[in-house]
C-alpha positions, 0 to 999 in steps of 0.5 A: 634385051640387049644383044651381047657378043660372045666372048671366046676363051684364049686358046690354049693348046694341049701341049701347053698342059700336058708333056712328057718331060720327066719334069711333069708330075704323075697325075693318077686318076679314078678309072683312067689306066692311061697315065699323064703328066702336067707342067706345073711350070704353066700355071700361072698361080698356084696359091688359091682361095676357095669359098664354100658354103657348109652343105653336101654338095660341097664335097669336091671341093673339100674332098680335093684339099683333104684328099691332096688332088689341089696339090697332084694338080700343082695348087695350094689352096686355102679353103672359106668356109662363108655363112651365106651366098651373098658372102660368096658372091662378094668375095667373088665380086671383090676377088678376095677368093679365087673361085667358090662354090656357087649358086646355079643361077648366080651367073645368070643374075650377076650378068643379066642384074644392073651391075652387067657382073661378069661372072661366070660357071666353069663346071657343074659340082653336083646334081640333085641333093636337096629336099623340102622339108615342113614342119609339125603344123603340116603333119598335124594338118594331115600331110604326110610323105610322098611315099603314104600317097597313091600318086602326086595328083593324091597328094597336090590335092591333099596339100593344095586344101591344106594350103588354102584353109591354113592361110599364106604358106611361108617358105624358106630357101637359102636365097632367091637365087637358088635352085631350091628356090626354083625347084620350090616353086615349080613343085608349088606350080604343079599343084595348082598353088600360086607362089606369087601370091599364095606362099611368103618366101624369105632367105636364110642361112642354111644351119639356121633354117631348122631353128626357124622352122622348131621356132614356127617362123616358116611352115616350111623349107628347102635346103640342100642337105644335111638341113633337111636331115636334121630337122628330120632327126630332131623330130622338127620336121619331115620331108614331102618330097626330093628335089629328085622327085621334083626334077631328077637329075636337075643341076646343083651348085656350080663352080664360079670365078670372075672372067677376068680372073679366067683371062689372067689365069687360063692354064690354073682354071683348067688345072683347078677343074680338072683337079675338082673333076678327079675330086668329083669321081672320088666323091661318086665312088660308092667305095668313097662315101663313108670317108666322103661323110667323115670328112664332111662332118668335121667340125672345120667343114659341115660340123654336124654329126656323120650319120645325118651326112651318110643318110644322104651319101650312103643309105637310111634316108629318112622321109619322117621320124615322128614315133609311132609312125613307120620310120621307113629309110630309104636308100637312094644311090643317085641322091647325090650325083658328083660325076657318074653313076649309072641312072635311067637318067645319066649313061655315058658318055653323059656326066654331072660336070659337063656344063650343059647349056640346057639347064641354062635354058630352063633356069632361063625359061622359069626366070621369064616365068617368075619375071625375074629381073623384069624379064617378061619374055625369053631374050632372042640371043638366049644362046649367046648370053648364056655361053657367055655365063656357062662357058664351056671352053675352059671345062674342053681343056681340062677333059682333054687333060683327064682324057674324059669323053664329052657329051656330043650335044649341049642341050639334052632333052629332059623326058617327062619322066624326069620331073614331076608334073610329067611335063617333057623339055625340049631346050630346043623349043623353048618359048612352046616349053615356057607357053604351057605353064597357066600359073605365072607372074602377071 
């Protein structure tokens, strides 16, 4: 791979952001007593455009513009509501938006793709989130959730014979680029699948994947919520695992925007990711989360019914809905991760926003898995590439805004307990990580 510099941020100083003039406006912020003031006369634009795509994890964003945290922070921004990924990353392409909601890999196949794309991930929106979800065929066939079954090792072997006595499994995800997609993929793995050659992937709007499935197009998909909440009330589906019990606390969307627009805009990027940080912790405050699913649900956002919002926010997952079966809900606190909440697996000053690098270095590791991109071995100046595709620089400066306490490391090593074959990561030992998977793109 070809050897790419490093390209720093300008620098921009404290004191351009945050004064004392009584000019300044009082920015109060979640669990901060300290108050401070920003100079909205450093900003150099203030009318934004943000783009979206309908899900859960999208609520900073929706919650900063219904909640008025955009305009605490000195912006106005208009909110696109876009069917698809590829709508996004257009629009982030061509600069018709600002910045948008976006895929976690997105950075990494924009720069790395042909075009060289210089986009960008200033922050990361959420963990967790998401679910795979099959249809009635696979309940019929004998699967069932995780939760009916001694172990993962039961399970795998159960939906490994069920897999091959059915034929090719087809699969959907909302792009190729997701992390659904490489969640989907690594849980297939590690049940002895193949999903180079044994499982059919196809791409599909979120809000159509349920009528695909009821349609029996796909045996199967995996999607951030509400989707997978829906197929599960309407009785079309239900749900084998979490991408929490696949990898907990594994990264979700990201915020995108081009580095140009970075360079020409320095001080509205870091008041627009302090303003989403803020939107973040509200999102996390337990107190927050029935109005958090209220707003979501409007018809100009998610539009589709609160309740199928609250399953995943609040408490009453729903694994299966089938009658005459159990109907057990489940409540997981951490289903969603915004900012913090106390986990085995998230302790301050550790925090969902933080743009670690180690996450790229995994994505990184299965992509050379995969052969994604035509990539048959992990690059020498991985570290370099991927500063340049997760920066952290801008993300610096709005903490320092927020007064927010920053992890001392970038990388953090994920435990075997936190994904589901017991397989521990060390990002400092890449390739060793990577060498220890048998099932592989030749």
């Amino acid at each position: 791979m070809k050897r790419r510099k490093f390209v720093k941020y300008a620098g921009l100083s404290s004191a351009s952001l945050i004064i004392s003039s009584c000019a300044g406006v009082q920015l109060p912020t979640p669990n901060q007593e300290e108050d401070f003031k920003l100079d909205l006369s450093k900003l150099e634009k203030k009318n934004l455009s943000l783009a979206y795509v309908a899900s859960t994890d999208a609520a900073p964003i929706i919650i900063a513009k219904e909640k008025g945290i955009f305009e605490r922070y000195g912006l106005a921004v208009g909110l696109r509501r876009q069917n698809s990924w590829n709508e996004i990353e257009k629009g982030i392409i061509d600069w018709k938006v600002d910045a948008a909601q976006g895929l976690f890999a997105m950075p990494m196949l924009a720069q790395l793709g042909k075009q060289k794309t210089p986009l960008v991930s200033l922050m990361m929106l959420n963990w967790n989130g998401s679910a795979i979800t099959l249809g009635q065929k696979a309940w019929k066939g004998g699967i069932r959730p995780a939760s009916e079954y001694k172990n993962f090792l039961e399970f795998s072997n159960n939906f490994r014979d069920y897999a091959r006595n059915t034929g090719q499994l087809s699969f959907a995800t909302e792009s190729p680029a997701s992390m659904d997609t490489y969640l989907l993929r690594y849980w297939l793995g590690s049940m002895g699948l193949n999903p180079e050659n044994e499982v059919k992937f196809t791409s599909i709007n979120p809000s159509q994947l349920i009528y695909k499935l009821q349609a029996g197009s796909i045996d199967g998909f995996s999607v951030a919520e509400p989707w997978n909440q829906q197929a599960v009330a309407q009785q079309i589906g239900f749900i084998p695992y979490t991408s929490k019990e696949i990898w907990q606390g594994h990264p979700g969307k990201i915020l995108i925007s081009m580095q140009g627009w970075v360079d020409k805009y320095p001080n509205t990027s870091r008041a627009l990711v302090a303003a989403l940080i803020d939107a973040s912790r509200f999102c996390d405050n337990t107190e927050n989360r029935l109005e958090v699913a209220q707003i979501l649900s409007q018809s100009q956002y998610l539009n589709v019914p609160q309740p199928l919002i609250e399953t995943s926010l609040i408490d009453k997952y729903m694994y299966e809905n089938w009658e005459n079966f159990n109907n057990e809900t489940f409540k997981f606190t951490d289903f969603n991760l915004y900012h913090f909440q106390n986990t085995d697996y998230l302790k301050k000053p550790d925090h969902v926003n933080y743009p670690w690098q180690s996450h790229g270095v995994w994505l990184l590791t299965q992509m050379v898995r995969w052969n994604d991109l035509g990539l048959t071995e992990y690059p020498k100046d991985a570290d370099q590439v991927l500063d340049k595709m997760y920066p952290i620089k801008v993300y610096e400066d709005a903490a320092e805004i927020l007064k927010l306490d920053l992890p001392k490391e970038r990388d953090k090593k994920e435990l075997k307990t936190a994904f589901i074959d017991q397989r521990e990561f060390d990002p400092s030992q890449p390739i060793a990580y990577l060498n220890q998977f048998e099932i592989r793109a030749v």
